[in-house]
N, C-alpha and C positions, 0 to 999 in steps of 0.2 A: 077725248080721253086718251087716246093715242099719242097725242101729240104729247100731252100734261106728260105721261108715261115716260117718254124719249126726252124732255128735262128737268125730270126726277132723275134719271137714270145717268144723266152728264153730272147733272149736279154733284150724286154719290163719286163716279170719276174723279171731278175736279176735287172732292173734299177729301178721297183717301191720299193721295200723298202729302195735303196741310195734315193729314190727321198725324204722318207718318211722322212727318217731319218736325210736326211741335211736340211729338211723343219723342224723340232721340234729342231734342232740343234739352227738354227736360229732362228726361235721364242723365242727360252730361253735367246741370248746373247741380242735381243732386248725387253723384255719382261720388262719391268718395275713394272710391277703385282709381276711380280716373285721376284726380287730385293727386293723392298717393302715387300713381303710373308714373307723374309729372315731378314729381318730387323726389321719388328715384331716379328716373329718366335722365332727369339736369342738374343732378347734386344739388337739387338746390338747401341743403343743410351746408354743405360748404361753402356757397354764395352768400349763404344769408348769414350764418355762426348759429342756427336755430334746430336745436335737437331735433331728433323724430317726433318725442314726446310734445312738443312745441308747435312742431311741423301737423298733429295729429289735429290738437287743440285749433289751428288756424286754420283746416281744412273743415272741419266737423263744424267751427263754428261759423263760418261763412254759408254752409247748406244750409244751416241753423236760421241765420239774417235771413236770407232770401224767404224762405217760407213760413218771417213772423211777420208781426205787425208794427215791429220797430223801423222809424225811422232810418236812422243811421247804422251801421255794426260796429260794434265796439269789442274789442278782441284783446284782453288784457294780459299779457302774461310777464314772470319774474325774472327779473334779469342781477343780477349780485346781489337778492334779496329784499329788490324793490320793484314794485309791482311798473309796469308800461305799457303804455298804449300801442300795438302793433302796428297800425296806420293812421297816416296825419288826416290832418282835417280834409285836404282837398283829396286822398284818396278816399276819405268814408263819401267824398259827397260823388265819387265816380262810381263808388258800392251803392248808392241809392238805383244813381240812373241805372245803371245794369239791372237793379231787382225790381226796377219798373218794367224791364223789358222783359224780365222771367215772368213779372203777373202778365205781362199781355201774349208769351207765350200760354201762360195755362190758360187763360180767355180761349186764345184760337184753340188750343187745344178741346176744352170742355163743349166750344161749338160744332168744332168739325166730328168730334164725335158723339156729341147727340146727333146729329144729321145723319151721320155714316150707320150707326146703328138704328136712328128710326128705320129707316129706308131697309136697313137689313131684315130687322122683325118684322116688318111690313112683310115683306116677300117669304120668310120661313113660315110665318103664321098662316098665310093666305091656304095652307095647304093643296098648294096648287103647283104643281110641277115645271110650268112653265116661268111663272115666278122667282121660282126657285134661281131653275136655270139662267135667268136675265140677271138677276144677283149675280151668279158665278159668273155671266161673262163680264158681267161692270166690274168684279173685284178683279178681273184678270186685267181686263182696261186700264185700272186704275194704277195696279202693280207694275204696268210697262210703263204708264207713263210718269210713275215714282222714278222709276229707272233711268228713264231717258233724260230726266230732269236730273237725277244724280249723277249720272253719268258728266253731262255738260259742268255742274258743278264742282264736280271731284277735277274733271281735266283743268277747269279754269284755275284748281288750285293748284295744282301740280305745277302748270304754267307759270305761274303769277302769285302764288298766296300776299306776299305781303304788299303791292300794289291792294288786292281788294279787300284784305283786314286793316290797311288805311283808309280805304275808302267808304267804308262800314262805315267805320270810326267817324269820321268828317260827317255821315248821313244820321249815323242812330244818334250824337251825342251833340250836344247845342256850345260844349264847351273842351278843354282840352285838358282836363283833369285827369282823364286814360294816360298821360303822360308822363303825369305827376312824380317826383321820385320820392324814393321810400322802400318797404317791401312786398309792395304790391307785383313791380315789374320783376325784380329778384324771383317772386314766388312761383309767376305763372310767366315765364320767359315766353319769346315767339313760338319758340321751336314747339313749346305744348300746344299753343292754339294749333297749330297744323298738326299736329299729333291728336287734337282730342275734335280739331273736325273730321280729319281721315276715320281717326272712333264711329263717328256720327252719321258718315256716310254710310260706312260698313253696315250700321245697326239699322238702317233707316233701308239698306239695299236687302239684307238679310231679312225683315218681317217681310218686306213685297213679294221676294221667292217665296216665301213660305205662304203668304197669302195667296199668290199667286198659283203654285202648284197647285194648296190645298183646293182651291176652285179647278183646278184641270181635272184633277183626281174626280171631285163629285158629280163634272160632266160627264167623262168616261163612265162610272159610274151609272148615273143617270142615264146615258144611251143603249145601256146595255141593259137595265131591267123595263126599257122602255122597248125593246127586239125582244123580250122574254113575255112582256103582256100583250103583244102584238098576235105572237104567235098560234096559231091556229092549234087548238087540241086535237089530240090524236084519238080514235075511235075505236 
């Protein structure tokens, strides 16, 4: 039983920074803040000739694709009073593969956190103090090791980004349609991926602090009305 206990207890470990990390994964592909960030950031209204209002419509509808059940995106807007297609064929079919990889981000997501929280309610319900506490140290565990795994990831980018956002490239994709021109590359230039993974680091290292503390605090906490029930009454 002990043993079962010590991996359950890795397990929650290994699963809080997937959980961390398919959670900032998905905030960014629906983040519309961020889109916008990128679209001021790199003019891209003056790269592209494409108003804000344009810019608005092709951000919002891109969140839009990824979390329907259509196929391809189709993103139509007017240009001298005739309607156009904003991306050619071989960029909708590089919008597919991407919004395959957004469903298999919410997959890991939805698993690692039913895991992350069985194991949590497990330990709060048990009403058992010790429990409790072995939670808080595995969320503290988990929080370092979000860290130290961002940590390595953030330098490697800093180092290198476009070395390993090509090499992504070459791994996640079976073809070279990420290439393709049109206003796909105009809209989300380089400079944004590394602007909206530095985002994703940040929001992924910020829950772990806060997770993190927040377990420091309820050990503290916890040791201290555990010296108050301990203590012998006075007579």
């Amino acid at each position: 039983m002990k043993v079962l206990k010590h991996i359950v207890g890795i397990i929650f470990i290994l699963c809080l920074p997937v959980l961390l990390v398919s959670l900032s994964l998905a905030w960014g592909f629906n983040s519309f803040w961020l889109y916008n960030y990128g679209f001021q950031e790199y003019s891209v209204s003056q790269t592209t000739g494409l108003t804000q209002d344009e810019l608005t419509i092709a951000g919002k509808g891109l969140i839009k694709y990824f979390n329907s059940s259509e196929e391809y995106v189709h993103i139509t807007l007017i240009r001298d009073g005739h309607p156009f297609e904003l991306f050619t064929p071989e960029e909708q079919s590089h919008f597919k593969d991407v919004k395959q990889l957004v469903w298999l981000d919410y997959r890991v997501l939805l698993i690692s956190l039913i895991l992350v929280l069985s194991y949590a309610l497990a330990a709060i319900f048990l009403q058992k103090g010790k429990y409790r506490s072995a939670l808080a140290w595995n969320v503290i565990w988990g929080s370092l090791l979000t860290i130290v795994l961002i940590v390595i990831v953030g330098v490697a980018s800093i180092l290198d980004f476009d070395s390993l956002f090509l090499k992504f490239h070459y791994l996640a994709f079976t073809n070279q349609y990420w290439s393709a021109a049109g206003y796909m590359l105009l809209l989300f230039p380089g400079g944004f991926w590394f602007d909206a993974a530095l985002f994703c680091i940040g929001f992924v290292t910020l829950l772990a602090i806060i997770l993190g503390v927040a377990a420091g605090i309820y050990l503290k906490d916890f040791r201290k009305s555990r010296k108050i029930s301990e203590r012998p009454a006075i007579e």
